[in-house]
GUTISE-907769 format. One line per 10 residues: their letters; for each residue x negated, y, z of C-alpha. Coordinates in steps of 0.05 Angstrom, whole numbers. Last residue first. Layout:
% residues N
a) X Y Z | ...
This chain:
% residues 212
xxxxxxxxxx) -639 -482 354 | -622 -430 296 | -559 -420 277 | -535 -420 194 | -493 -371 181 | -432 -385 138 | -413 -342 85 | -341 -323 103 | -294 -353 56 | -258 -337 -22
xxxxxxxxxx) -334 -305 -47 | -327 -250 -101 | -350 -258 -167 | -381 -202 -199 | -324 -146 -217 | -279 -137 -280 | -239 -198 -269 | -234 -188 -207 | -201 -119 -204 | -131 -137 -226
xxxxxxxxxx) -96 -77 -264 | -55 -21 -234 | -35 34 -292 | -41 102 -285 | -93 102 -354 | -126 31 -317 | -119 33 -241 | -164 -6 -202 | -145 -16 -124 | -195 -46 -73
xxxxxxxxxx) -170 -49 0 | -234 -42 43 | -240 -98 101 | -245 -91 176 | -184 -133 212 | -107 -127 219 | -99 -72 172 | -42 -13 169 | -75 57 171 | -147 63 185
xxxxxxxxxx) -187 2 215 | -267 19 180 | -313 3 125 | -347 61 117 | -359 119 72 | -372 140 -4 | -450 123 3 | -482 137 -63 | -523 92 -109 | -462 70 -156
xxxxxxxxxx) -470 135 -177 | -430 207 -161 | -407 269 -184 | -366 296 -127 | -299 335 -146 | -263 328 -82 | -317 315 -23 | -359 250 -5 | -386 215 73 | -311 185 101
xxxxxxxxxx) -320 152 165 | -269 99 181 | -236 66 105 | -172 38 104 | -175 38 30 | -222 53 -31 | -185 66 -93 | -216 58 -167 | -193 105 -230 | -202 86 -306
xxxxxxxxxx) -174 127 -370 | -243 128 -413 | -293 142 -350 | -291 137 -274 | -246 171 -228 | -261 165 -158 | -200 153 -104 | -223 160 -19 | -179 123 35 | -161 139 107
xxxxxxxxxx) -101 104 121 | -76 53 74 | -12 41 106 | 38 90 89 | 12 151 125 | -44 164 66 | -104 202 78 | -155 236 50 | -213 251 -8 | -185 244 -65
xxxxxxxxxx) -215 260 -142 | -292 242 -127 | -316 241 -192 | -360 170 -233 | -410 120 -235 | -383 53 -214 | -357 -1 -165 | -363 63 -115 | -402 51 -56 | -381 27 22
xxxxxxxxxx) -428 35 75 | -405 -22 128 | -374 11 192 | -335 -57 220 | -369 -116 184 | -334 -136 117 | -271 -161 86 | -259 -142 20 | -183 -136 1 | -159 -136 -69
xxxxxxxxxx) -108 -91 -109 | -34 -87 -125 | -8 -122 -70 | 76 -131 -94 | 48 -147 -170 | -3 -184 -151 | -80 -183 -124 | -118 -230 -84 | -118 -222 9 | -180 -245 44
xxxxxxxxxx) -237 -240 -10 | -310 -245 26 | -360 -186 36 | -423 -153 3 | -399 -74 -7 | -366 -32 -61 | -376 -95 -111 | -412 -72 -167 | -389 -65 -246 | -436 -75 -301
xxxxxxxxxx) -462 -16 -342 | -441 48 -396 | -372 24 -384 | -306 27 -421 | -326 -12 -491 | -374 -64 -449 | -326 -80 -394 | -256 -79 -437 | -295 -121 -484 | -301 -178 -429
xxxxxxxxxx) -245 -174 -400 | -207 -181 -458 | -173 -249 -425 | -166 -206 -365 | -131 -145 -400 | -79 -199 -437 | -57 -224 -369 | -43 -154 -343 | 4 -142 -400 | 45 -212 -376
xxxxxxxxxx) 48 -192 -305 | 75 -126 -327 | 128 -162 -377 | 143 -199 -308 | 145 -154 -265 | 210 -121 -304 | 216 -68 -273 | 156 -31 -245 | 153 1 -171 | 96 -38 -142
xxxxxxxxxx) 97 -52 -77 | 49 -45 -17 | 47 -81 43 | 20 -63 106 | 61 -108 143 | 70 -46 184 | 102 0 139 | 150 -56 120 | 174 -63 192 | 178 3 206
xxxxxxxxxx) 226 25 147 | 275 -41 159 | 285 -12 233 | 295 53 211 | 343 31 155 | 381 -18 213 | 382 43 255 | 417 86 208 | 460 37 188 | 479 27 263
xxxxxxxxxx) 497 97 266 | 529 107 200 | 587 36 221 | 594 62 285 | 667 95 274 | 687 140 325 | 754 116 358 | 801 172 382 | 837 183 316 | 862 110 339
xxxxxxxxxx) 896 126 400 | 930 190 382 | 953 144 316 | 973 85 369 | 1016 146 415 | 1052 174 349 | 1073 109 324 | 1100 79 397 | 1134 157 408 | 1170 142 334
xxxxxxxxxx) 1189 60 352 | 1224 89 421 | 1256 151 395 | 1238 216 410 | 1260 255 468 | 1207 230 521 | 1225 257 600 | 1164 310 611 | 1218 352 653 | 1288 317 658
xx) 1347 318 612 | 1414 327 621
């Protein structure tokens, strides 16, 4: 005789059956925390405001950079009708590599800010990865220049413009932790340093002298 909700399978079967019951009740965790983990990860590099390159191997791209600067010279005369200009006066704070792939100008908060050179207004907007409001001209024979983190913005898409004109000012868009204009030169799609085709640029602050 058997009584009501009295087991009828054997011990080791009812101890199998109750541990897979058991088990299909755990959720795995493993997608949740890798979903934070990638959110967490995709803050933290949009903050630091840093901005990779995506080219394999750096190295050979390193080395094709090398050979622009050391042509410097003719790449200047043969690409542009005159010398290039620094978008504003101002002091170097971060150099260009292969993981930064322009220069940062650090100036007064709502400095005007002109193009290096004559050339079109081919962006005017802004970017949610860090560079914030930001304004791209293309120049002549394959050449582009990028003007970052900018406040007030003073062109329109497919503006002729000079070294003369006011393309906006220096401003705190996107990811910075002080006012400066991030600088990028592109040569045919292709970053290249800026220094070497702009006057020199000071490493420090130009000291003021005070007055007693």
């Amino acid at each position: 005789m058997f009584f009501k909700g009295q087991n009828l399978l054997p011990r080791i079967v009812f101890d199998r059956e109750a541990l897979i019951r058991k088990l299909s009740k755990i959720k795995s965790r493993f997608p949740r925390r890798f979903q934070r983990l990638a959110i967490i990860s995709l803050v933290l590099f949009t903050l630091s405001g840093y901005y990779p390159t995506f080219s394999i191997p750096p190295v050979r791209k390193a080395a094709v950079y090398a050979q622009l600067q050391e042509q410097k010279g003719e790449v200047v005369a043969a690409s542009f009708s005159k010398p290039l200009s620094l978008p504003h006066p101002g002091y170097l704070t971060t150099r260009y590599s292969p993981w930064h792939p322009g220069v940062d100008i650090a100036a007064g908060l709502g400095m005007p800010i002109h193009p290096i050179t004559e050339g079109e207004v081919s962006f005017v907007g802004r970017d949610l990865f860090g560079l914030g409001n930001y304004i791209e001209v293309t120049h002549q024979n394959g050449f582009k220049s990028k003007y970052a983190h900018l406040g007030r913005m003073f062109v329109k898409t497919g503006q002729k413009i000079t070294s003369e004109n006011t393309l906006g000012e220096v401003g705190l868009t996107g990811n910075t932790s002080g006012p400066h204009t991030h600088l990028e030169v592109t040569l045919n799609n292709k970053y290249i340093d800026p220094l070497p085709l702009l006057p020199e640029i000071s490493n420090m602050p130009v000291s003021v002298a005070i007055r007693r």
